[in-house]
Structures are given as structure tokens and as C-alpha cells.
N, C-alpha and C positions, 0 to 999 in steps of 0.2 A: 504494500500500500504506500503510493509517492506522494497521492495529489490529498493535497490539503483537506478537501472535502473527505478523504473519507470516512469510514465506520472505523472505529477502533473496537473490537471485543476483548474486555476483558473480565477477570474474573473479581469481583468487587467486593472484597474484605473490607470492614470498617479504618483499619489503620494504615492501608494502600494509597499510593498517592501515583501518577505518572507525570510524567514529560517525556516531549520527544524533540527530534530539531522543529519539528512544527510549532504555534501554541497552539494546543488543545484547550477548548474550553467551550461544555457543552451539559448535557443533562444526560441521566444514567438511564437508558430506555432497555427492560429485559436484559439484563450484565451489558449493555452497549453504550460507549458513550458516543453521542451525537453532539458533534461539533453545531454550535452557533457560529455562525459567523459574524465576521466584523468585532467580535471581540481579541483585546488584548491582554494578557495576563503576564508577562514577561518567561514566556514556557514554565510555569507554575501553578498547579493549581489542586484541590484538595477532590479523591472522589467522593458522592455522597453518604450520606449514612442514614438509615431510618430514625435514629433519634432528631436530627437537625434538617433544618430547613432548606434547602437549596436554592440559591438564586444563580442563575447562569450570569458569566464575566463576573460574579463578586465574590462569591465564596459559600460556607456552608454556616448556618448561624441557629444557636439552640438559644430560647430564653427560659431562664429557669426562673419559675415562680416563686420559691418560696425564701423569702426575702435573708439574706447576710452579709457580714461586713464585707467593706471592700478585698481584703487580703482573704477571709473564707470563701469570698467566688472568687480569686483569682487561684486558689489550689486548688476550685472546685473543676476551674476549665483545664486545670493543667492535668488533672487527674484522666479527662477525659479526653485527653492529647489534644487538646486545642490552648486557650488564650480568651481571657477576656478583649471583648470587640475592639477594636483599633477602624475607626473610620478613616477612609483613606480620598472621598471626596463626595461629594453634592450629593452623587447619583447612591452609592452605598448610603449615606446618609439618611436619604429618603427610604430608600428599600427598607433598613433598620426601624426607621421608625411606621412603615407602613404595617410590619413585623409584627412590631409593639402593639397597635392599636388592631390587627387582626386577633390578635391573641387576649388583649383588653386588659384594662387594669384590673377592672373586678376577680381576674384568676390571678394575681399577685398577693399572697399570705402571708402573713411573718413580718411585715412589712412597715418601716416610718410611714412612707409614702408609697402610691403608687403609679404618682408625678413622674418620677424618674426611675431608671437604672443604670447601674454600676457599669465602665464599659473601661479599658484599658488605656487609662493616662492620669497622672496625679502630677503632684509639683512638690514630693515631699524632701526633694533634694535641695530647692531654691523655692522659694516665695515667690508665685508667676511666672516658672520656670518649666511649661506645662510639658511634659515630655509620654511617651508611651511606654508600655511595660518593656518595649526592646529599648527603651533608651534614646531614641530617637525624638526632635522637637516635633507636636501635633503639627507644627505649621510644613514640617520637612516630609512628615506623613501624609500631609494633601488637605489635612479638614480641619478648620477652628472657628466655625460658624458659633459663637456663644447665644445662647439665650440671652432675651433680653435683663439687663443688668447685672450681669455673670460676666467673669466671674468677679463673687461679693466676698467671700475667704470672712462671712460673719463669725462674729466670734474670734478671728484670726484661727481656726482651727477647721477649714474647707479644704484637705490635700486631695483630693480623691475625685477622680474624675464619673460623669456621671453624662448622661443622655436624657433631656425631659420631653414625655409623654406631645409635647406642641411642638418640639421642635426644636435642635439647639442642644448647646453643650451645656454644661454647668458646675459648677465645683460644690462637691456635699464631703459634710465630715465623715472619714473609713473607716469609722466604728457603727455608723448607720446602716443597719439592716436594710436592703434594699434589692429586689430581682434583681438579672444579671443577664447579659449578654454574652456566651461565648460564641469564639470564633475558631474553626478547624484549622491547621497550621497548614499553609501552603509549603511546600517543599518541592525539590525537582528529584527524581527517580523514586526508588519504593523504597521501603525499611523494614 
């Protein structure tokens, strides 16, 4: 198989990932994935799982309901070989929060709020120093669209980055119980 368009089959384990000199990135039809076209992914990308959600060109995204601190959902997605969510521009953003509001607040338990959740970026290095769980600045990441009047760091105790329910980023404190966005780790070959 040369041409770009074609089928790729393969056999699709949860903790599988491919690349090839093509990008692939498509949806998992019957173990096949089916290129979308006109997407780019930098030959990277995750295949799906029945626990998470899939979005073709963005990734695979699970929201978990029942609300915990910021650092308890970030062992909780690493556990599950992903990462708390990392928005990487406009169109992810949207998708994420289109996500949220399909899934509803009313199924988030355990919870401060069900305004927001917990999504992968704080500033507990530097004070406005908003960065991502890889270390990376959100703004080098592609997304720092804040809600309005965010970030406020009330109380000077706001490290933890968060995504609210309308739209927008927000800084909440990481002992707040709060659902949680993870995201599947994109990688190139298998493991």
C-alpha cells in the first residue's frame, strides 16, 4: 500500500499507536483505520479505545466524572496511559468543550463545581508562568484563549489549570475536586 489514501488494517489493542512515512489520521472502522483526509498530525497519532472518545485530526479524549484534585486526575490519566488534556488550538478547543457539554454537567459528582474541569497546564513553577504538564508555555502549545477575567490566581492560591463549561481557560486552586479531561498520548510507532 503506496498511495496515501489507502486502508490500513490493523489489529487494534488499547495501548497501540502507529505511524508510517504517511500521516495517518483517520477513524477505526471494523480493526481498519480510515484515513480522513486533509488532516495533519505530524505522523503521530493515538489509535482509538472504547473507553475514550475519538475525534478525527485531534486525538482521543475521556472525561471523567467524578470530580478530584488537580495532581489525582493527572495520575489518574497517566495511569490510563494518557495525560491530562493539553489544548493545542481553536478547533481542539471547541471539540473539548463541545465534549463537555454533550456529556453535561449534571453527570459530574464529587465535585466544587461543575463550571469547569481540570485539563493539563498550571503555573506552579512561576506566578503567570502558565506552562503544560510537558513543560512546554500554553502559548508554544497553540491555545491561551482565557475566560473572561482569568486568569484571577484569587486568593493568590489559583496554580492549576482548568477549562470552563462556556468557554475558555481558567486558573482554579489543585486541591479543588473537579472532573477531568484526559488525553491519549500520541507517539510514533507501537510499544
Amino acid at each position: 500500500m503506496t498511495s496515501a489514501t489507502s486502508i490500513f488494517v490493523l489489529i487494534a489493542l488499547p495501548w497501540m499507536t502507529v505511524a508510517t512515512q504517511d500521516v495517518i489520521v483517520g477513524k477505526l472502522e471494523n480493526d481498519t483505520i480510515v484515513q480522513d483526509q486533509g488532516c495533519s498530525n505530524s505522523g503521530q497519532r493515538s489509535i482509538p479505545r472504547d473507553d475514550y472518545e475519538y475525534y478525527a485530526c485531534l486525538g482521543s479524549y475521556r472525561l471523567h466524572t467524578r470530580g478530584m484534585a488537580w495532581n489525582d486526575a493527572r495520575h489518574t490519566c497517566e495511569q490510563e496511559d494518557g495525560h491530562l488534556a493539553i489544548i493545542n488550538s481553536a478547533a481542539e478547543a471547541a471539540t473539548l468543550i463541545q465534549f463537555y457539554r454533550k456529556v453535561g454537567t449534571a453527570s459530574i459528582i464529587h465535585a466544587a463545581t461543575q463550571e469547569f474541569v481540570h485539563i493539563g497546564f498550571h503555573d506552579l513553577y512561576g506566578e503567570g508562568d502558565f506552562v503544560t504538564i510537558h513543560g512546554d508555555s500554553i502559548y508554544k502549545a497553540g491555545y491561551s484563549n482565557w475566560a473572561g477575567g482569568q486568569p484571577d490566581n484569587v486568593g493568590n492560591n489559583e496554580n492549576c489549570g482548568s477549562l470552563y463549561f462556556g468557554g475558555g481557560l481558567n486558573d482554579v486552586n489543585c486541591q479543588m475536586k473537579l472532573g477531568f479531561i484526559c488525553e491519549l498520548k500520541t507517539r510514533v510507532g507501537f510499544e
